[in-house]
C-alpha positions as CSV (number, residue, x, y, z in Angstrom):
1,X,97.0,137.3,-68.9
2,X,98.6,134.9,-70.8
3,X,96.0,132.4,-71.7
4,X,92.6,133.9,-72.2
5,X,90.0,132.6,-69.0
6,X,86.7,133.3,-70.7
7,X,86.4,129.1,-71.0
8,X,85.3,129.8,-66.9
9,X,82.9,132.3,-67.8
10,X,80.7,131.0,-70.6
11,X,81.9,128.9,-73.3
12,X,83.9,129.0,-76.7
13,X,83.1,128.2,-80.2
14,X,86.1,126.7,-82.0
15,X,88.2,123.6,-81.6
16,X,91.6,123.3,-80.8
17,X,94.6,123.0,-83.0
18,X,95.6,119.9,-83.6
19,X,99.0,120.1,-84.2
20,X,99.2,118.8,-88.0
21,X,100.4,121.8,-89.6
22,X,98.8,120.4,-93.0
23,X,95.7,120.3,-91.0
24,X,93.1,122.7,-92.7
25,X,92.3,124.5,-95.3
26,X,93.6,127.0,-98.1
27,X,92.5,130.5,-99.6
28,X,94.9,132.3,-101.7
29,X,95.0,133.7,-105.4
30,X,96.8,132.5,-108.6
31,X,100.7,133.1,-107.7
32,X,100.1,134.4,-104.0
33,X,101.8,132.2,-101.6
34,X,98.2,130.8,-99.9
35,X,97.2,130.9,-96.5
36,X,96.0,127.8,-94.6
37,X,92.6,128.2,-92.3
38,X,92.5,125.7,-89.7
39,X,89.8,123.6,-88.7
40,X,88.5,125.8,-85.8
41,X,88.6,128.7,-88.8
42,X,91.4,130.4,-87.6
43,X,94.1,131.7,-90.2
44,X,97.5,130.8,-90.1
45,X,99.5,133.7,-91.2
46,X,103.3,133.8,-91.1
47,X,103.6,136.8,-88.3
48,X,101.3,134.1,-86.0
49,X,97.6,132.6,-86.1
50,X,94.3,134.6,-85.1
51,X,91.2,132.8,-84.2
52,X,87.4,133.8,-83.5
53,X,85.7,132.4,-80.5
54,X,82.3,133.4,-80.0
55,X,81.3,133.0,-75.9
56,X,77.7,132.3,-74.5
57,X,76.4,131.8,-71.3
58,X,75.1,128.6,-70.2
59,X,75.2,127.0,-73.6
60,X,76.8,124.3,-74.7
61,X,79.5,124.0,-77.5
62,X,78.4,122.6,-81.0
63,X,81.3,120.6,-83.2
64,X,82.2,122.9,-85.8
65,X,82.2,122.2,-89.4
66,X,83.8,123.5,-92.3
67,X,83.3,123.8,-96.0
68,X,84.3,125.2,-99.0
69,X,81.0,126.5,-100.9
70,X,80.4,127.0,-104.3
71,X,82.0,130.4,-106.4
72,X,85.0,132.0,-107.7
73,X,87.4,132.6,-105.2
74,X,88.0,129.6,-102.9
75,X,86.5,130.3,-99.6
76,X,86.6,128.4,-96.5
77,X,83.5,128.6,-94.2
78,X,83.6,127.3,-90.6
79,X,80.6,127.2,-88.9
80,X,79.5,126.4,-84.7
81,X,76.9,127.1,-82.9
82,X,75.9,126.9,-79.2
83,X,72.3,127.0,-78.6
84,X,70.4,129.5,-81.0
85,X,73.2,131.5,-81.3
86,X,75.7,130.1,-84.5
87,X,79.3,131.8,-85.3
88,X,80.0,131.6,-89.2
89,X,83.4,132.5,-90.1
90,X,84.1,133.2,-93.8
91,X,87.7,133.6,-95.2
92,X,89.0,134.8,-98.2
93,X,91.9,136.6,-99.8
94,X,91.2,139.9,-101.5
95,X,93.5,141.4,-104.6
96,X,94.8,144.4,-102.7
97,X,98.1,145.0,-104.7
98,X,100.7,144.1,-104.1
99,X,100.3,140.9,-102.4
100,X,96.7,140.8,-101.7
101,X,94.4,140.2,-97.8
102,X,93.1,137.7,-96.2
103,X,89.6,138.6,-95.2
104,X,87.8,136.8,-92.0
105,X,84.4,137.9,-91.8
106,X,82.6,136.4,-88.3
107,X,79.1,136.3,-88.7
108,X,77.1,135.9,-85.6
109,X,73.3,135.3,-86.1
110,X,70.5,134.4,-82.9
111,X,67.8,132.3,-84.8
112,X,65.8,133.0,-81.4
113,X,63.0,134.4,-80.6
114,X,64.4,136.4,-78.0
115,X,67.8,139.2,-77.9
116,X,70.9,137.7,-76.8
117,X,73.6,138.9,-75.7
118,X,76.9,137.4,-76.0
119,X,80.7,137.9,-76.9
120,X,83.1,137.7,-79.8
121,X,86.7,137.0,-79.6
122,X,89.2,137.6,-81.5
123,X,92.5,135.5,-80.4
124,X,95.7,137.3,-81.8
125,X,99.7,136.4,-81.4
126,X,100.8,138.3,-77.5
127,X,104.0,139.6,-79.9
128,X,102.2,142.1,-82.2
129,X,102.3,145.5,-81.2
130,X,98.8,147.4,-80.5
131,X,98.1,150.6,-81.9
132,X,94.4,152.1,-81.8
133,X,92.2,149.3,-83.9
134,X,95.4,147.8,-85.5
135,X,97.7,145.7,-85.1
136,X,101.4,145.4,-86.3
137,X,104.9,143.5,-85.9
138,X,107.6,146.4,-86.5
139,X,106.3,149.1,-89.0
140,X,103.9,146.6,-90.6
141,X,100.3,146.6,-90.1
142,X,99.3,143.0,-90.1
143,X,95.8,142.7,-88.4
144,X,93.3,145.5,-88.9
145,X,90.6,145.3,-86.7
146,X,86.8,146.5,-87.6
147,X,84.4,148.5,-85.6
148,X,82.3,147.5,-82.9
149,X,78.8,147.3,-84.0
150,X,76.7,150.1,-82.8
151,X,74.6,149.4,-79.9
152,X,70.8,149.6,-81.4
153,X,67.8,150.8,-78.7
154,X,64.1,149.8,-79.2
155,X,63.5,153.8,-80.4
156,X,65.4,156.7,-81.0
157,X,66.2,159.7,-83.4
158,X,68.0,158.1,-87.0
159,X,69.0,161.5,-88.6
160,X,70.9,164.4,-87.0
161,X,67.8,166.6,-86.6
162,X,68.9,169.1,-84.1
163,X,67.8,168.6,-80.3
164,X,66.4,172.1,-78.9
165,X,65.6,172.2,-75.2
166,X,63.0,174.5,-73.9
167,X,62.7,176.0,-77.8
168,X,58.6,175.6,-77.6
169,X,56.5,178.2,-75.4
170,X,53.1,176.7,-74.9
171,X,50.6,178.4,-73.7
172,X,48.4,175.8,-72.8
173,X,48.0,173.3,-69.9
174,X,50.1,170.4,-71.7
175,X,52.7,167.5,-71.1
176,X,56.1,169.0,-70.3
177,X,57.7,167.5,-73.8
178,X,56.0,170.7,-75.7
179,X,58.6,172.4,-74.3
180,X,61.1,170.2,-76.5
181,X,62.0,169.8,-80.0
182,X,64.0,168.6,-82.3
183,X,64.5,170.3,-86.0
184,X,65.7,169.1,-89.2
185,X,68.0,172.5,-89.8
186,X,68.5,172.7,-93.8
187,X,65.5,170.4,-94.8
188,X,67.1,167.2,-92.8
189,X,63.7,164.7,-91.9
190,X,63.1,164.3,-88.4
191,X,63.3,160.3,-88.1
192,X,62.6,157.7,-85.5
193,X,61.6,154.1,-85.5
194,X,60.3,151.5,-82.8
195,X,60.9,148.1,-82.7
196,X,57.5,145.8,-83.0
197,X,56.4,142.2,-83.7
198,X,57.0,141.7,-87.2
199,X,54.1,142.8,-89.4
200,X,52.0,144.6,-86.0
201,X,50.2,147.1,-86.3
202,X,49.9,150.1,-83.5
203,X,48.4,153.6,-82.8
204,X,50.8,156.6,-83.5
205,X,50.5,160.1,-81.8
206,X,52.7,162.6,-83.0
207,X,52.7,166.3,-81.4
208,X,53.9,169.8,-82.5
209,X,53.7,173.2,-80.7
210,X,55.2,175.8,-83.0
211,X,56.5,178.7,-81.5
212,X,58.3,180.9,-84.1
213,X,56.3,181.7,-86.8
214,X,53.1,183.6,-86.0
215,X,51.8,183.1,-89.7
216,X,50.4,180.3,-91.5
217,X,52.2,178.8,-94.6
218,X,55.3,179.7,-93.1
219,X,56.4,176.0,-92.0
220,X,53.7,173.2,-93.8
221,X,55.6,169.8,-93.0
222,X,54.9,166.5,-93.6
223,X,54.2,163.6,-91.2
224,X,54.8,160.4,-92.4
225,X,54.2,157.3,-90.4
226,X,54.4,153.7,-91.8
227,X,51.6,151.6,-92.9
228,X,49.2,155.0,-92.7
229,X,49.0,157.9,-95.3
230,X,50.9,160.8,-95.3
231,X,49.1,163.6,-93.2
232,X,49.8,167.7,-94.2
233,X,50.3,169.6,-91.2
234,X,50.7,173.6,-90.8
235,X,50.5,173.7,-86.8
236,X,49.8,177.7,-87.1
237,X,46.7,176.8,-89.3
238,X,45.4,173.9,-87.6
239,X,46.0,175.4,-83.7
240,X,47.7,178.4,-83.8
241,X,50.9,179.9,-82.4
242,X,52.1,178.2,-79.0
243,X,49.0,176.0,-78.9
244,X,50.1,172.3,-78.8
245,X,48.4,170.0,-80.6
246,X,48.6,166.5,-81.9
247,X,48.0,164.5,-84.9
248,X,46.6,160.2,-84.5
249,X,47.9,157.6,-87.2
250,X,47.2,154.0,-87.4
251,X,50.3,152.5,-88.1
252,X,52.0,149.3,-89.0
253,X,54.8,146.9,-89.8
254,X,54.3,147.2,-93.5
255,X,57.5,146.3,-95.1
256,X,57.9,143.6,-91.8
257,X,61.2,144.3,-91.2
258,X,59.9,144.9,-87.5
259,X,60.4,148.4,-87.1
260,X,57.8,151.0,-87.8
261,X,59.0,153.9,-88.8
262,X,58.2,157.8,-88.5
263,X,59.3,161.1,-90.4
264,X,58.0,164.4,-90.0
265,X,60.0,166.3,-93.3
266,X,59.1,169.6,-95.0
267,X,56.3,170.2,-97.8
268,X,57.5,171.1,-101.1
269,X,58.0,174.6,-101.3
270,X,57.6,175.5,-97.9
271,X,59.2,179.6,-96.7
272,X,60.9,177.3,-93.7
273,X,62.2,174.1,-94.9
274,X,63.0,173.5,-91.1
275,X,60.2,170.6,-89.6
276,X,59.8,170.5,-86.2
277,X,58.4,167.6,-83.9
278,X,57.6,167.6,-80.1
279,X,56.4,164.4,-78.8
280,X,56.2,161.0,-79.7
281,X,53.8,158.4,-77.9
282,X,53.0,154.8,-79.4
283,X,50.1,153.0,-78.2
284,X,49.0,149.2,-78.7
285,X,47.1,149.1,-81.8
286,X,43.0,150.8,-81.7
287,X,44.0,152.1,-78.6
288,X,40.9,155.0,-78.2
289,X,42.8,158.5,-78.6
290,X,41.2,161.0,-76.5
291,X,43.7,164.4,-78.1
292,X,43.5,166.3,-74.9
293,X,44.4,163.3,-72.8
294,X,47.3,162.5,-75.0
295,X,48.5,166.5,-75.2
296,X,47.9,167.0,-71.6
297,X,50.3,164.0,-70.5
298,X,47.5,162.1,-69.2
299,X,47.8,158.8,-71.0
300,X,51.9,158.9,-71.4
301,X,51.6,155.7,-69.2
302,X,49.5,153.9,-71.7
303,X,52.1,154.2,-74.3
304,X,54.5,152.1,-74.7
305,X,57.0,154.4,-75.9
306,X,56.5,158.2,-75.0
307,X,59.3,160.3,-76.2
308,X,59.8,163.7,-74.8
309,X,61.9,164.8,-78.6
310,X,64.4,167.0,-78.2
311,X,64.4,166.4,-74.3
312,X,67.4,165.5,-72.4
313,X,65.9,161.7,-72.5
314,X,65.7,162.2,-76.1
315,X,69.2,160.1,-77.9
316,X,69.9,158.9,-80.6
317,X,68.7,155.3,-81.9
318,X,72.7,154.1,-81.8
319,X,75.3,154.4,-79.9
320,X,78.9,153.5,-81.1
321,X,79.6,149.5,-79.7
322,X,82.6,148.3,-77.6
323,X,86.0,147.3,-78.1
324,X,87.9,145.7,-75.3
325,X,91.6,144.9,-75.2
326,X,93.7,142.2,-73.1
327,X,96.8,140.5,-74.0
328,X,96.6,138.6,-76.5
329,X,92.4,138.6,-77.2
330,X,89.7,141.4,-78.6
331,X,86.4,141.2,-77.2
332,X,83.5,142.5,-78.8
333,X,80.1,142.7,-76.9
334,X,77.4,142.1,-78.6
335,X,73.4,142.0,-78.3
336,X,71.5,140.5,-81.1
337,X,67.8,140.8,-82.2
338,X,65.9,138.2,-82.5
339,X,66.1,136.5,-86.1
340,X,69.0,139.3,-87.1
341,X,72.6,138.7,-87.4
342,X,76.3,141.0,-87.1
343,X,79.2,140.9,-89.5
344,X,82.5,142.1,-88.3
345,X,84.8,141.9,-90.9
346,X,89.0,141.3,-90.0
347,X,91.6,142.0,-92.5
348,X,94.7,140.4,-92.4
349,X,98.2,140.5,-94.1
350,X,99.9,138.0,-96.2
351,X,102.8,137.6,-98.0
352,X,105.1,140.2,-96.7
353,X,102.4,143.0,-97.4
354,X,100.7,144.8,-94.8
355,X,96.6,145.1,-94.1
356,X,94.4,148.2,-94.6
357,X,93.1,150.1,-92.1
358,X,89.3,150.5,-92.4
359,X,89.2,153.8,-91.7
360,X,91.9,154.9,-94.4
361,X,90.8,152.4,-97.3
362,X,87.7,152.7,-99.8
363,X,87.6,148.9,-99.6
364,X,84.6,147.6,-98.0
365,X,83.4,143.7,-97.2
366,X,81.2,144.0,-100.5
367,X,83.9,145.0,-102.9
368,X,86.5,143.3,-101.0
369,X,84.6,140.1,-102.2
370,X,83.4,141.0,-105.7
371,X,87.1,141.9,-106.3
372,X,88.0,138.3,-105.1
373,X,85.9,136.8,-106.9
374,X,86.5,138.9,-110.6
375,X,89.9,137.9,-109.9
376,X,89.4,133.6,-109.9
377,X,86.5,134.3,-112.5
378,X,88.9,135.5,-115.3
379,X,91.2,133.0,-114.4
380,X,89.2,130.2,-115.1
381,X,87.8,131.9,-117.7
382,X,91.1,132.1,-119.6
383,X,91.4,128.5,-120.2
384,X,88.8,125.3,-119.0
385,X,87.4,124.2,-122.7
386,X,86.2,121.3,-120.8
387,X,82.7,122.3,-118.4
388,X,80.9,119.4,-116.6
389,X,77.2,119.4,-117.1
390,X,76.7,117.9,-113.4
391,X,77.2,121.0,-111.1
392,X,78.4,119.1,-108.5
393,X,81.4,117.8,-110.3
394,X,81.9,121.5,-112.0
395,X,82.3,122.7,-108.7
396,X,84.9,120.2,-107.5
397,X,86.6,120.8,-110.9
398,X,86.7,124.3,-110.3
399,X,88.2,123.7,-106.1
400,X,90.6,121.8,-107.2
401,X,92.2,123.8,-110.1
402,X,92.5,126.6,-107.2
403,X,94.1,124.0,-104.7
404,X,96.8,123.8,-107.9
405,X,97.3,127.2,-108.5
406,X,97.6,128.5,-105.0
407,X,100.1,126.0,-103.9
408,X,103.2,126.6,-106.8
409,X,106.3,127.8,-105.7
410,X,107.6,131.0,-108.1
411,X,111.1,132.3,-108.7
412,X,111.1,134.6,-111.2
413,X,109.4,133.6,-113.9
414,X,109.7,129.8,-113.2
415,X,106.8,127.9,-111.4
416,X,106.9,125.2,-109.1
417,X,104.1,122.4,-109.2
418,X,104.4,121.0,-105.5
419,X,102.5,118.1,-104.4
420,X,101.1,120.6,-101.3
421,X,101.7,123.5,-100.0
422,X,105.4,124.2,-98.4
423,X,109.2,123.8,-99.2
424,X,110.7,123.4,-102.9
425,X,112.5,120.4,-101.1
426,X,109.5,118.3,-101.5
427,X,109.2,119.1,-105.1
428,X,108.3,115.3,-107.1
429,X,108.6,114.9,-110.5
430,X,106.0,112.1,-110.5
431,X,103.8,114.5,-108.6
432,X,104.8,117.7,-110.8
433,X,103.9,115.4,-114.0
434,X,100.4,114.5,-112.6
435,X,99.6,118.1,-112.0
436,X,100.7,119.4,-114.8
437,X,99.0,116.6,-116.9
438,X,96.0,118.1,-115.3
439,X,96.0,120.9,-116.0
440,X,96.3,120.1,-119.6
441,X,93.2,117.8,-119.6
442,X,91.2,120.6,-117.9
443,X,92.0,122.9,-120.9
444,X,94.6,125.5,-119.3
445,X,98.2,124.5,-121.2
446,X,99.5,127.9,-121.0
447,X,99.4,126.9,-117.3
448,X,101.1,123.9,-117.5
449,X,103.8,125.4,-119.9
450,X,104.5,127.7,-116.9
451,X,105.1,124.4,-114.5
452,X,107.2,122.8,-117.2
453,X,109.5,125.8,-117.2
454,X,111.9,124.2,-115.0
455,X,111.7,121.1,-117.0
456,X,113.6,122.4,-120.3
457,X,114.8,126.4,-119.9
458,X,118.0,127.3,-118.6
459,X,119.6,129.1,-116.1
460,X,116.9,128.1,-114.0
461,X,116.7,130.7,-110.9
462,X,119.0,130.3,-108.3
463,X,116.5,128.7,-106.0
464,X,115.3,125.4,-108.0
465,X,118.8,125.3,-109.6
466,X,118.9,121.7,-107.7
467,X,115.9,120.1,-109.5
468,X,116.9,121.3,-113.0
469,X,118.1,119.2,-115.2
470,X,121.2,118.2,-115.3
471,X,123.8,118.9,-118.3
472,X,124.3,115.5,-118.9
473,X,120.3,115.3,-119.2
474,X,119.4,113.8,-116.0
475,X,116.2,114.7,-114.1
476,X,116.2,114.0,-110.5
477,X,114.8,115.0,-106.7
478,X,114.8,113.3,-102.9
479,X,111.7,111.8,-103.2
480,X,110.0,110.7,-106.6
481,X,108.7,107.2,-107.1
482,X,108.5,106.0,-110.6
483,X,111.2,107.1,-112.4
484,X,111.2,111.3,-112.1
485,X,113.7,110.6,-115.3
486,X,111.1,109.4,-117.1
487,X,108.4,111.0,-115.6
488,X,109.8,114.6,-116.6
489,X,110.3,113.6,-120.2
490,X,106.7,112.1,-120.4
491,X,105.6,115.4,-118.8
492,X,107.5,117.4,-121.6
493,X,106.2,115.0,-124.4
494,X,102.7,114.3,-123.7
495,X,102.3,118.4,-123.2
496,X,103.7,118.9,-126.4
497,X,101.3,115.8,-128.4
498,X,98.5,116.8,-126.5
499,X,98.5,120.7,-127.3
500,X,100.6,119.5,-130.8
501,X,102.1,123.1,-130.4
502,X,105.2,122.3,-132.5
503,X,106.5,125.6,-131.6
504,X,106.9,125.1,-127.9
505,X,107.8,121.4,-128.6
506,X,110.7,122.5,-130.8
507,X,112.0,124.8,-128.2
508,X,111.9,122.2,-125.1
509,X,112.7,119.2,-127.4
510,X,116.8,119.7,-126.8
511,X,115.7,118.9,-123.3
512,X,113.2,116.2,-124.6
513,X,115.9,114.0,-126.3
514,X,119.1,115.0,-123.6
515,X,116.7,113.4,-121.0
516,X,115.8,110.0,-123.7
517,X,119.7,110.0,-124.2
518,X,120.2,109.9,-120.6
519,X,118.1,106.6,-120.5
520,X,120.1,105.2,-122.9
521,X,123.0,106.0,-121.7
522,X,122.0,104.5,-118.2
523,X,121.4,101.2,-119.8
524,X,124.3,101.0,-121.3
525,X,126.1,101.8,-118.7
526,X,124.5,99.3,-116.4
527,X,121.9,101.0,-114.5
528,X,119.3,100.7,-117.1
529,X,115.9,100.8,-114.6
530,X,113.8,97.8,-113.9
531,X,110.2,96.6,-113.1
532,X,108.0,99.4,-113.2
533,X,110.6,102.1,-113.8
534,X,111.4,100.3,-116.9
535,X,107.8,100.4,-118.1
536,X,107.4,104.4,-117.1
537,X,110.6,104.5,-118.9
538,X,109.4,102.7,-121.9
539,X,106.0,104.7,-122.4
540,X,108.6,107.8,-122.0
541,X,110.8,106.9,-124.5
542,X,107.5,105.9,-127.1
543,X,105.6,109.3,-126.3
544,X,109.0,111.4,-127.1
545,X,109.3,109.3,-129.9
546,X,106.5,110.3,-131.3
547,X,107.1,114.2,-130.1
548,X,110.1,113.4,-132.3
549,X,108.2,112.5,-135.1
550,X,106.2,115.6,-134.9
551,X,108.4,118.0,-135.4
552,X,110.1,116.1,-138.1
553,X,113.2,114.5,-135.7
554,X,112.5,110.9,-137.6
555,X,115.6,109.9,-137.1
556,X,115.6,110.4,-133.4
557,X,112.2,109.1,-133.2
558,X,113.4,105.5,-134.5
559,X,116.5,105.0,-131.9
560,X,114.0,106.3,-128.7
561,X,111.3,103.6,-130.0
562,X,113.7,101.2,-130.4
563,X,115.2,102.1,-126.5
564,X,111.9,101.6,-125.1
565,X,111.4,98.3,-127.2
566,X,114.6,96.8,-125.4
567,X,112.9,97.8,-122.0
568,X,110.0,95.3,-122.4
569,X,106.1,95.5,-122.7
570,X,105.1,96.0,-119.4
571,X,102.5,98.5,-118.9
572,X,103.2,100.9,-116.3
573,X,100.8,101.4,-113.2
574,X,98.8,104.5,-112.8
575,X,98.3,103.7,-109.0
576,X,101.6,105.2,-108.2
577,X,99.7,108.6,-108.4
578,X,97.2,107.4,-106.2
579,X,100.1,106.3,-103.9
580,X,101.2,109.9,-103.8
581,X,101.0,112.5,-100.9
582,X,99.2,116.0,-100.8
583,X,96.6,118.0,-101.6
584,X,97.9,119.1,-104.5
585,X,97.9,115.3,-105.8
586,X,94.8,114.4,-104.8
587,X,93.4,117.6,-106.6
588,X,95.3,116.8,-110.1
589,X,93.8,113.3,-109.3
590,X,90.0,114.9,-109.1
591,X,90.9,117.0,-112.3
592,X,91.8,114.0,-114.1
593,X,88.7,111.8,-113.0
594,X,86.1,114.7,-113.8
595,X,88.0,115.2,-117.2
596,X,88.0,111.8,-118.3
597,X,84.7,110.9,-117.1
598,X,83.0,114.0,-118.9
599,X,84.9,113.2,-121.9
């Protein structure tokens, strides 16, 4: 099946692609190439794009919407819902070395009053290659897939307390479950729990036939029933051997997490650590007990749950959920309780490195996160003097630092500062300048020095060879506005008077005053630059100038002020950042405005 049918069947939770590949979100880490997330949540990796659709019957779709909330590690949530059923899908990347994982944890949660039922898909590329709950194109694991959620029933046995059919040998008229138990072999409790309204209350019967020991003291237990106290029970003392009996508890909801709960688990210091339990029956609350009735059967239709323990009715409270596989899609059934909510949790590779399996990795969700997080949180915590008091404008500080640092280009030890994420070939001075000049306002130049690299060092690396500058001293790429001559030497120079590191400012400064002789040169060779590339080139010349100045270049300082004094007074326009293109731009523009305005 090519395309997946389930839109004839209930309906999906997403919306589709629309095409714009800059469409979307990122998630990433500092120097990982980032991921984009796409406005329907689904993450576009570069082996192909997997989505999660989330299919109810008879409901209709809600709009999604999508957000980046407040933390450490930038996170995309995307959120839809279709009636009282909503589909959240979180996304991440994780530090697994080398490269790291993107995480995409689908959270489905009913806010009804009622179970639901519904589906999960998981949309993946037709190319990759299946094996058991992964996925992989060639030898490389790219999409690990997690578990179905286990199906949970109303009731049923938690632990692995032994079942033992036909173990009890009453000797009594009695209901046919004496003949049943289970036992907690090695000390394991015996443990069960029923699903009830939330904080309800209901009557408990719980009975025992023991037919081993002949002695009393030889198995004491302990029967334990929420919302009612503990009650010590030696079936030999209280009945004697074969003789069922049964012990009456009025229970309840007490922690209201709508399940009461029931363990029968041995006393301390008992000769048999072993408990034992036959029968289970719970009644609407101050339901009138009659013990014969309930031991002879008699009022098993009163109950609403009767559990014959140990019996071949007798399973456990789970059972391992479902995983089905078509071309292309990965369905999950699901059934949710009323007020609850599942988590599956996807890993996905990036950057040439392949994903985890679950089953062979000691990574979980929780650390997964907590890892992603530590990993942002000493970032920023390596530089950012400046904090905004208003927490709104901390947070948008703190998005759009990651939105920088996720979408550089690297080659060695050189760094790109592109205006979004993609190709060197749209690498812009005037945009490189405004990010980097950014990043120095927001208190990380050790950052910045990293993006100026290219600027001053040479042999740049092979693969940005193009936009270094030239030996003749000329900066240059296919699409700056403003001058990218002069807006790489103001880069250089306001770096330089802004940190006043002299040392880094005496190593770059050959470049500093090559590129100010290159304007000079220009203009005397006729292509001196006008209108507002004279002014950017003016306020270049002044700033490197005074750079000049700093590190006791006095001489060169008076030629480069007199330069920009022949290139007028103008003063050059700021909006020509505000003209520029990408989400790197407009994130340097957000640093900028927070950091002057909390100045």
């Amino acid at each position: 099946m090519k395309t997946p049918r389930f839109l004839l069947i209930g309906l999906v939770i997403g919306i589709c692609l629309s095409g714009q590949a800059e469409d979307g979100m990122l998630i990433g880490a500092p120097d990982m190439p980032p991921t984009m997330v796409d406005p329907s949540g689904g993450l576009r990796e570069t082996w192909g794009t997997v989505r999660l659709s989330l299919i109810v019957d008879g409901a209709e779709a809600g709009k999604a919407s999508q957000s980046r909330p407040e933390g450490d590690a930038p996170t995309v949530v995307t959120t839809a819902s279709a009636g009282p059923l909503s589909l959240t899908v979180i996304a991440y990347r994780a530090p697994i070395w080398p490269s790291g994982v993107d995480v995409m944890e689908a959270v489905v949660k009913n806010a009804d009053k009622q179970a639901k039922t519904a589906t999960l898909f998981a949309i993946v590329p037709e190319k990759l290659q299946r094996g058991g709950m992964t996925f992989r194109t060639g030898s490389r694991t790219v999409l690990s897939l997690p578990p179905a959620p286990p199906v949970v029933k109303n009731t049923g046995c938690l632990t692995g307390a032994q079942a033992l059919p036909k173990w009890g040998k009453p000797d009594a008229p009695c209901d046919a479950s004496f003949h049943n138990i289970r036992a907690g072999m090695g000390g394991i409790p015996i443990e069960y729990r029923f699903a009830v309204e939330k904080g309800s209350a209901r009557t408990v019967a719980l009975g025992f036939c023991e037919s081993h020991h002949a002695e009393a003291g030889k198995r004491p237990q302990i029967a334990r029933v929420e919302g009612a106290a503990d009650q010590a029970i030696d079936p030999i003392a209280k009945w004697g051997q074969h003789k069922p009996g049964c012990l009456v508890f009025d229970a309840k909801d007490a922690n209201g997490d709508e399940w009461i709960e029931i363990a029968v688990l041995p006393k301390e210091g008992a000769p048999d650590r072993n408990p034992i339990l036959n029968t289970i029956w719970i009644f609407p609350a101050k339901t009138a007990i009659d013990a014969a009735q309930v031991i002879s059967g008699a009022m098993n239709k009163k109950a609403e749950h009767y559990v014959d323990v140990g019996g071949p009715s007798d399973l456990p409270q789970s059972v391992p959920g479902k995983v089905d596989f078509k071309p292309g899609q990965v369905s999950y059934p699901l059934q949710i309780e009323p007020g609850k909510e599942e988590r599956l949790t996807f890993l996905l590779a990036c950057a040439g490195a392949s994903a985890p399996v679950w089953e062979e990795t000691a990574w979980t969700p929780a650390n997964l996160r907590s890892a992603a997080d530590a990993v942002w949180s000493d970032w920023f915590k390596a530089g950012g003097a400046l904090k905004p008091t208003d927490q709104q404008q901390a947070a948008q500080l703190r998005a759009a630092l990651a939105e920088i640092m996720m979408c550089r280009a690297q080659a060695d030890d050189y760094y790109l500062a592109l205006p979004k994420p993609g190709d060197v070939k749209q690498f812009s001075y005037t945009a490189s300048a405004r990010i980097v000049r950014a990043l120095d306002m927001a208190g990380y130049p050790r950052e910045a020095e990293r993006m100026l690299r290219l600027y001053w060092q040479k042999p740049a690396p092979q693969a940005f060879v193009s936009l270094a500058q030239t030996d003749e001293g000329q900066w240059s790429d296919a699409v700056s506005r403003g001058c990218p001559q002069a807006q790489a030497l103001l880069a250089l120079t306001e770096h330089a008077l802004l940190t006043k590191d002299k040392d880094w400012a005496g190593r770059a400064y050959p470049a500093m005053r090559a590129g100010a002789d290159w304007l000079r040169k220009a203009r005397t060779g006729g292509k001196a630059p006008t209108g507002q590339d004279a002014a950017w080139a003016a306020r270049a010349l002044l700033s490197a100038a005074e750079t000049a100045r700093m590190i006791g270049k006095s001489e060169d300082a008076a030629w480069m002020a007199a330069e920009a004094k022949t290139l007028g007074d103008a003063a050059p326009d700021d909006a020509i950042y505000a003209s520029l293109v990408g989400s790197c731009v407009d994130a340097a523009n957000t640093v900028i405005r927070i950091c002057t305005a909390s100045r």
